[in-house]
N, C-alpha and C positions, 0 to 999 in steps of 0.2 A: 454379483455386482462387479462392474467394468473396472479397468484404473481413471478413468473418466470422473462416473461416479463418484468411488473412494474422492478423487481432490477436489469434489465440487463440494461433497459433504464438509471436509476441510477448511475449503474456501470461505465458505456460506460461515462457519461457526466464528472465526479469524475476521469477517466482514461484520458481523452483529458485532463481537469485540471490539472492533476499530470504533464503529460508528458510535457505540457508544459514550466516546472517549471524546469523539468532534464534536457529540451533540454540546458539549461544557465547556469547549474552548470559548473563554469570554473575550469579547470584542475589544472591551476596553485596554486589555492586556496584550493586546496582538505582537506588537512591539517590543513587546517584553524579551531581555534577555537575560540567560544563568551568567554569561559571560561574554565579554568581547568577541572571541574568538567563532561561538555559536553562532547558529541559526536562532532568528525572532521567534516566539511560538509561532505566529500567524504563517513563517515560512515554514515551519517544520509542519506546522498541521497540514498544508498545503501540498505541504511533497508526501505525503502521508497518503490525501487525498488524491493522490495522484498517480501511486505505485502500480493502483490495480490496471492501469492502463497498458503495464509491459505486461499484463498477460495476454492482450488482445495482437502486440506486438508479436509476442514468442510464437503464437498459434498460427497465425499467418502471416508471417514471412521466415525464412530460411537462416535470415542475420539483418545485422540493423548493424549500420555504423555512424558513431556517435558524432564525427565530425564530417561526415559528407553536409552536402548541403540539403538534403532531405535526414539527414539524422538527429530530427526532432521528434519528440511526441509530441501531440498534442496535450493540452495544459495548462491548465489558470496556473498565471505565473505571479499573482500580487493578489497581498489579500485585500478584502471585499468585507466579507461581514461572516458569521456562524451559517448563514444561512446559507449563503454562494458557495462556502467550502461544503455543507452537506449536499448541496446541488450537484457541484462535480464529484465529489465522492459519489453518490449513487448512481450518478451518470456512468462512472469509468468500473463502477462495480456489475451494474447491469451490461455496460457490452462486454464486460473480462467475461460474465455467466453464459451470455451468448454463445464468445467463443468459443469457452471450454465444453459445451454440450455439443458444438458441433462441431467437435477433437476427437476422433478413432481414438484408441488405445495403441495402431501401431503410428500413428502422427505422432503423438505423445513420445513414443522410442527415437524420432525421427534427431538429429543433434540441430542444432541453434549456435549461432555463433555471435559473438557480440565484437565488436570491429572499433576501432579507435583509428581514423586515417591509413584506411585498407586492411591495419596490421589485427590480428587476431587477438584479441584480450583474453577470452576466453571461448569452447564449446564444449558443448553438455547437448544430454539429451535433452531434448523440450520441459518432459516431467521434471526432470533435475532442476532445468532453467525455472521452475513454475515454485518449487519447491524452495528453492536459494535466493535467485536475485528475485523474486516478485515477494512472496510469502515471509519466506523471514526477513529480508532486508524490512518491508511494512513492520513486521512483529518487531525488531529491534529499533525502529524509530517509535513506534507506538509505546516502547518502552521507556523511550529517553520523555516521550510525550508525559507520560504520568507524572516522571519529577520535574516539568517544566507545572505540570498544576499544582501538583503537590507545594511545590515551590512559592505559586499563586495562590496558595490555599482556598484552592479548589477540589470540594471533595470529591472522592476516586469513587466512580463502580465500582460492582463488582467485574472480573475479568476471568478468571479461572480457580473461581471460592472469593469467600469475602473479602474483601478491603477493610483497612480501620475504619472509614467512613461506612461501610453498609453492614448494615444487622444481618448476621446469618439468620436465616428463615427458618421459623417458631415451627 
């Protein structure tokens, strides 16, 4: 098995995770915040739903800077409804799978560079880049996600073993 492979396996498990997470964000709550300071749910599931899109980013092109005038991703930027946020999630999920199946193993070595008004923020290899800012930055919001329903008292899947809310299997 390739490094390819390996992170698509990764991806794939961290993807069922997420999605499970957006199927329960409720509508009525979207607005909702822990705090002032926060993101609304509806924006945080939003960006959430939207993360997988820098891995289509990382895989083809060399660097992306965040303030050129092309330094946008594409991206439902307001929320809609459960439904439109699973729509662009799978949308941005399904071409991240694309990309990374047709990502060699030495692409993946190849560095990435992430750019703020020309100046370098940071580069990393591809992998790294897929690993850090795509992968766990998702898994660290998908975390804060949980205590915004928790919060909502909206009961939690399971994620990696049981939650209080799900019955471990009999």
């Amino acid at each position: 098995m390739n490094a390819t492979e390996i992170f698509l396996r990764e991806f794939e498990q961290e993807m069922a995770n997420t999605r499970r997470l957006l199927e329960i964000v409720p509508e009525d709550e979207a607005a909702w915040k822990p705090h002032a300071k926060s993101w609304s749910l509806g924006d945080l599931s939003l960006h959430i739903a939207n993360l997988p899109a820098w891995a289509v980013v990382t895989l083809t092109q060399s660097e992306f800077d965040m303030s050129s005038p092309a330094g946008t991703v594409a991206e439902a930027r307001s929320w809609a409804s459960t439904a439109q946020l699973l729509t662009t999630f799978d949308g941005n999920v399904a071409d991240a799978r694309t990309a990374i199946i047709n990502t060699s193993d030495a692409a993946l070595a190849e560095p990435w560079t992430l750019k703020s008004r020309g100046a370098p923020v940071f580069t990393m290899p591809r992998r790294a880049v897929l690993h850090t800012f795509v992968l766990s930055h998702l898994i660290h919001h998908r975390g804060q996600l949980t205590v915004y329903l928790r919060m909502c008292d909206v009961p939690l899947p399971s994620i990696y073993g049981p939650s209080a809310d799900a019955a471990p299997p009999s």
